[in-house]
C-alpha positions as CSV (number, residue, x, y, z in Angstrom):
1,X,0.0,0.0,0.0
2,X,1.5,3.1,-0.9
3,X,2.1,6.0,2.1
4,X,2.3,9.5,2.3
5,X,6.4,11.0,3.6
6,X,6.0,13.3,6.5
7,X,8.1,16.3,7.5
8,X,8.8,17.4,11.1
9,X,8.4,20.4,11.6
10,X,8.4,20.1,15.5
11,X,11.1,18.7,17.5
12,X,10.4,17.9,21.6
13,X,12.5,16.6,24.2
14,X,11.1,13.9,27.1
15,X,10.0,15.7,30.4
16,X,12.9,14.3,31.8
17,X,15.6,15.9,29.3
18,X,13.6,18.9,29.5
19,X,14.1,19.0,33.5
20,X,17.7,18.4,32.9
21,X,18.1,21.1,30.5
22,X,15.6,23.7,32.5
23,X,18.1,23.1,35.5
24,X,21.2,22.7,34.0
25,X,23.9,25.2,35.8
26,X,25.0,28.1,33.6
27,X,28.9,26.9,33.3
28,X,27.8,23.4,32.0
29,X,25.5,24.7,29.2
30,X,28.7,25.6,26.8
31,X,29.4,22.3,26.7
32,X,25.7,20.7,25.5
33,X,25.9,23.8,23.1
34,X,26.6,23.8,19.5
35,X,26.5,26.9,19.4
36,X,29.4,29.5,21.4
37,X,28.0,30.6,24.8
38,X,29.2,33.2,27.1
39,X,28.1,33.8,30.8
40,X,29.1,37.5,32.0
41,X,28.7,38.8,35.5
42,X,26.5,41.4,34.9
43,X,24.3,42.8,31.7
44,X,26.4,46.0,31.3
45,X,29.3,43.5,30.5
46,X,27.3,41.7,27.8
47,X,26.1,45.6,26.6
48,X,29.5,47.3,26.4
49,X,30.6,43.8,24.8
50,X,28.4,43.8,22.5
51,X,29.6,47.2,21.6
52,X,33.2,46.7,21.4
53,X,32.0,44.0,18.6
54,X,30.0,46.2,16.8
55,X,33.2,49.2,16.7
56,X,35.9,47.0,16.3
57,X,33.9,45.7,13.0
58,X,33.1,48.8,11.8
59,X,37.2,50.5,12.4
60,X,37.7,46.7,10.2
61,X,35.8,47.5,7.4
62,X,36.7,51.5,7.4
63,X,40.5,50.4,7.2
64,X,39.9,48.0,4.0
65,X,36.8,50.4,2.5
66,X,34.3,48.1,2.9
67,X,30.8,49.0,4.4
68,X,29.5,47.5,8.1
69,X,26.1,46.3,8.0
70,X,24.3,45.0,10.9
71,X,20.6,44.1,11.5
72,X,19.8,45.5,15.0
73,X,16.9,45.5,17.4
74,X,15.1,48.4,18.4
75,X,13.9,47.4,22.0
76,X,11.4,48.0,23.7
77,X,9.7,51.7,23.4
78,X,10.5,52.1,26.6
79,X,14.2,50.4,27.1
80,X,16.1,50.5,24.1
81,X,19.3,48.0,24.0
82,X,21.9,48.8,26.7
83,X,24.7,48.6,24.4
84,X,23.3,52.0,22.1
85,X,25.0,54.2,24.4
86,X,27.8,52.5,24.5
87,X,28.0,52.2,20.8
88,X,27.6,56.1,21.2
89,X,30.2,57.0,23.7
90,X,32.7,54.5,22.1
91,X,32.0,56.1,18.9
92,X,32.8,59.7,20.2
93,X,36.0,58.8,21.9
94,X,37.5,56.7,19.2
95,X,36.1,59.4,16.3
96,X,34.7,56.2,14.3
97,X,33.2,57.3,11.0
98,X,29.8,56.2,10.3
99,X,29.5,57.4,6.9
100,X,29.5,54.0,5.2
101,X,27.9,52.0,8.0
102,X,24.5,50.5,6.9
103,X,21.7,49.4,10.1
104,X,18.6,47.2,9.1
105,X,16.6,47.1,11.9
106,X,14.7,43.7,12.0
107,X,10.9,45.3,12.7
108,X,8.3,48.0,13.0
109,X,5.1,48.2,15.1
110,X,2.1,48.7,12.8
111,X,-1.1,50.1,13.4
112,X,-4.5,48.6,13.2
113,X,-4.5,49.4,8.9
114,X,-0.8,47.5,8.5
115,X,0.8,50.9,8.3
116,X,3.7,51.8,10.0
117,X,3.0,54.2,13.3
118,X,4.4,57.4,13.3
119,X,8.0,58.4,15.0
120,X,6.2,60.1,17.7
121,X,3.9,57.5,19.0
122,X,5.7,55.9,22.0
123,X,5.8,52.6,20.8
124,X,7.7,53.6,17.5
125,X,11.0,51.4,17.0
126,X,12.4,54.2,14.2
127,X,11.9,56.7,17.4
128,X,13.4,54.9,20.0
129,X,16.4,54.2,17.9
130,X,16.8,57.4,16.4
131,X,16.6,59.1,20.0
132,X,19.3,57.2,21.6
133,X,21.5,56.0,18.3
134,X,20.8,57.2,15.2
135,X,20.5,61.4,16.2
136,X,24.3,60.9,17.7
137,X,26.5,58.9,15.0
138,X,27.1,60.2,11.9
139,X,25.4,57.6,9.5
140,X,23.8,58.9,6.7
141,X,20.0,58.7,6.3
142,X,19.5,56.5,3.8
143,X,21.9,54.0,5.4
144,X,19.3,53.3,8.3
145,X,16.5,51.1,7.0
146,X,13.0,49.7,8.5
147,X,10.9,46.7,7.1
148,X,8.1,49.1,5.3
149,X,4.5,47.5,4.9
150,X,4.3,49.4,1.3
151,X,6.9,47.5,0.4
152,X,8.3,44.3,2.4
153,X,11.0,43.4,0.2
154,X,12.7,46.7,-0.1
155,X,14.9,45.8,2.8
156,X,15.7,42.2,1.8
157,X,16.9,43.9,-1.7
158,X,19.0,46.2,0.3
159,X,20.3,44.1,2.1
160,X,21.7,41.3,-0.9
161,X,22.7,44.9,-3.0
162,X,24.8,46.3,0.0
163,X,26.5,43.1,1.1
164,X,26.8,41.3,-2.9
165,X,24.2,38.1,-1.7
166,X,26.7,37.4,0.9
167,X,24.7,38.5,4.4
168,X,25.1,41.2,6.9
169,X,28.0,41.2,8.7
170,X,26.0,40.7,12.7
171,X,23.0,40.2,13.6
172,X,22.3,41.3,16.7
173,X,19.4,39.7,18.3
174,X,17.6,39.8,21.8
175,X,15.5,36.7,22.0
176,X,11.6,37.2,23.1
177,X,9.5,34.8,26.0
178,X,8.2,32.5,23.4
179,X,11.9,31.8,21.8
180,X,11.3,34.1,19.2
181,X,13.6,36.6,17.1
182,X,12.3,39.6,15.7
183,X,8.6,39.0,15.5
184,X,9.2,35.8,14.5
185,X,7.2,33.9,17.0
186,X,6.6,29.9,16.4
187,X,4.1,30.1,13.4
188,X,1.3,27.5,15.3
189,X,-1.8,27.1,13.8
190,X,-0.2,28.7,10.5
191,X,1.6,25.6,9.8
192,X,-1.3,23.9,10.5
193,X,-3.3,25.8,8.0
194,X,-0.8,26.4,5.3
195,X,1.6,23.6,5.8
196,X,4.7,25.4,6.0
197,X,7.8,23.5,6.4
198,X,11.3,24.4,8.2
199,X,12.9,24.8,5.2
200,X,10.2,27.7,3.8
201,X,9.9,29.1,7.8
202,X,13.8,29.7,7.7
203,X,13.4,31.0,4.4
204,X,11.0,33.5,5.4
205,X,11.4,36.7,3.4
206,X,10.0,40.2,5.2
207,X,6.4,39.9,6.2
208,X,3.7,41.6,8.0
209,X,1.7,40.3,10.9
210,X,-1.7,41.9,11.5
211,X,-1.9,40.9,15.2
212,X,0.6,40.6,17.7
213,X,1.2,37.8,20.5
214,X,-1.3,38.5,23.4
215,X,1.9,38.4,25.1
216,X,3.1,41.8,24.3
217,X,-0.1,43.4,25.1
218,X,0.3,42.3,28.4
219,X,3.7,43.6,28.8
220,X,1.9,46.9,28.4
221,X,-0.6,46.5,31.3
222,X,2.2,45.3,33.8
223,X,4.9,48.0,32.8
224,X,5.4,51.6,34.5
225,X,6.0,53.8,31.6
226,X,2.5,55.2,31.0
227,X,2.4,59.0,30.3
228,X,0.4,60.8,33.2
229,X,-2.5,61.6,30.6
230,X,-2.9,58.6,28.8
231,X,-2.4,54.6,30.1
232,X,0.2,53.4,27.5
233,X,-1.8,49.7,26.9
234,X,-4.3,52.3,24.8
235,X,-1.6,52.5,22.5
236,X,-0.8,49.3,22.1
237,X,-0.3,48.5,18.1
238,X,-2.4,46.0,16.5
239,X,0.2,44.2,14.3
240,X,3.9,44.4,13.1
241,X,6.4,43.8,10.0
242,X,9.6,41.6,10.4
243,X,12.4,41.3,8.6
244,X,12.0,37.2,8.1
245,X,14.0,34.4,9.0
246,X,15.7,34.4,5.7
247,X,18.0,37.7,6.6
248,X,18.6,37.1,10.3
249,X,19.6,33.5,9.8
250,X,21.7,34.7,6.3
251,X,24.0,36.7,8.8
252,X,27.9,36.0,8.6
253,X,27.8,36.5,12.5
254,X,25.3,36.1,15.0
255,X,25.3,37.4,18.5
256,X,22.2,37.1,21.3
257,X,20.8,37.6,24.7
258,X,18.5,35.9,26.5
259,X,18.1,35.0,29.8
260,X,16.0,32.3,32.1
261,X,14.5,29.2,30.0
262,X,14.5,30.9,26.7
263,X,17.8,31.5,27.2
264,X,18.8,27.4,28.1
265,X,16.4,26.7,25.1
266,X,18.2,28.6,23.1
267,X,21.3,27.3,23.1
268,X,20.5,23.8,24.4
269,X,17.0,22.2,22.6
270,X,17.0,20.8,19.6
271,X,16.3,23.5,16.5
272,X,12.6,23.3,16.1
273,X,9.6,25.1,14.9
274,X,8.3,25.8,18.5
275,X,10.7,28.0,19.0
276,X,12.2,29.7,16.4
277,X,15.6,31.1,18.3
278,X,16.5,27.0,18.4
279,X,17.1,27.2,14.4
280,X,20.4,29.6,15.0
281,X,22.4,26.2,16.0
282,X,21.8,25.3,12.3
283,X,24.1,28.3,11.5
284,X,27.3,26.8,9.4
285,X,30.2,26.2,11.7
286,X,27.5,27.8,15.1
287,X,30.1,27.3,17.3
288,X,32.1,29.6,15.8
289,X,29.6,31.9,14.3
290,X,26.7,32.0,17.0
291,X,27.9,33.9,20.5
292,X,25.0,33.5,22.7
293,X,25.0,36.2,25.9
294,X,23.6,35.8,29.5
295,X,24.3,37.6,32.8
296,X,24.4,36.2,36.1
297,X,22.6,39.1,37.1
298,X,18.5,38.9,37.1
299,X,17.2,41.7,35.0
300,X,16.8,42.1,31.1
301,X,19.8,43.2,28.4
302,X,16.6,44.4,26.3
């Protein structure tokens, strides 16, 4: 009788491997890694780190000519990446040009008609970045570039002009509760519906999500940052754009943060579906190529 081939598009561990690896100590988790992990003593350490990379790179590529381009996170509205002014003040005292640095910053907030919000709404990514980054290096305008709902692919095209097809130089990722990068959350009942394998979920080009993980909602009800005449959680946006799996995972270099269980899954599970940030140990040579970041202290890099 013939049968039908399946794919797997989810991977999960027994509850007792799951156990081990929810409790494993932070200095043992290198080793069950394929990918390169690195445990600092605090989360300034992993910020000003993360800067030195991102300089050195850049006075790299000045020497031989070359354009820097990263893909970079925008944060929170509210807490944009330590590292930014570190970046900043690193920049200043070394006198780094920035003139042929390009930034693709991996999403947007939309609101409820898929467009993007403007720069002064409070949950704006282009704002928060431009406030505490963009405003105090010299990089030219149209080197900083935002997935754009008019056009999704604009960035991906960008991207494979400015670098010749060959990837950004880092991609500098938080990673989000559900094991996410970007926006890119596990797809769930899309798979379901559409059937979409690894292979076309790592592939992912630019796209736009019309509603958001309850999830990030409900970091707006539980955070402090509402302005005295209006609670923030009003504001919430409906939806986002994110740059796709296909240009984070296409980075020459990769470097993350995470913290807790996302960060243990991260590094340790088996690359799966569920949670997206587990498909970076498929990264050629990862160990080499993949730095993931945590801090022994408790609080948030992002």
């Amino acid at each position: 009788m013939p049968r039908f081939k399946g794919i797997v598009r989810n991977v999960t561990l027994s509850k007792k491997d799951m156990e081990l690896l929810l409790t494993m100590p932070l200095e043992e988790i290198d080793k069950w890694s394929p990918v390169e992990v690195v445990v600092l003593p605090k989360w300034e350490d992993i910020s000003r780190t993360l800067a030195k990379v991102m300089i050195e790179k850049i006075k790299e590529n000045n020497a031989k000519g070359k354009p820097s381009t990263f893909i970079i996170p925008a944060g929170s509205y509210a807490r944009p990446p330590l590292m930014y002014p570190y970046v900043v003040e690193m920049s200043a005292k070394e006198k780094i040009s920035w003139k042929n640095v390009w930034t693709f910053n991996m999403d947007e907030v939309l609101d409820w008609t898929n467009r993007s919000i403007p720069e002064t709404h409070p949950w704006s990514f282009y704002g928060s970045t431009k406030k505490v980054f963009f405003d105090k290096v010299d990089i030219p305008e149209d080197h900083i570039w935002f997935p754009d709902p008019k056009d999704p692919d604009a960035i991906g095209r960008k991207i494979t002009e400015v670098t010749e097809g060959k990837g950004v130089d880092i991609s500098f990722d938080g990673m989000g509760e559900h094991g996410h990068l970007a926006y890119e959350e596990a797809p769930d009942l899309m798979t379901h519906w559409t059937h979409i394998t690894p292979e076309e979920f790592k592939n992912a080009p630019t796209r736009i999500l019309p509603h958001l993980n309850p999830e990030t909602y409900t970091r707006a009800l539980r955070g402090d940052w509402d302005p005295p005449d209006k609670p923030l959680y009003t504001l919430a946006p409906a939806g986002a754009i994110t740059i796709g799996m296909k240009w984070l995972l296409g980075a020459k270099r990769l470097m993350l943060s995470g913290e807790g269980a996302v960060f243990k899954i991260a590094t340790m599970h088996p690359p799966t579906m569920d949670f997206p940030v587990t498909l970076v140990q498929e990264h050629p040579d990862p160990k080499n190529t993949v730095t993931i970041f945590t801090a022994r202290q408790e609080g948030t890099c992002w």
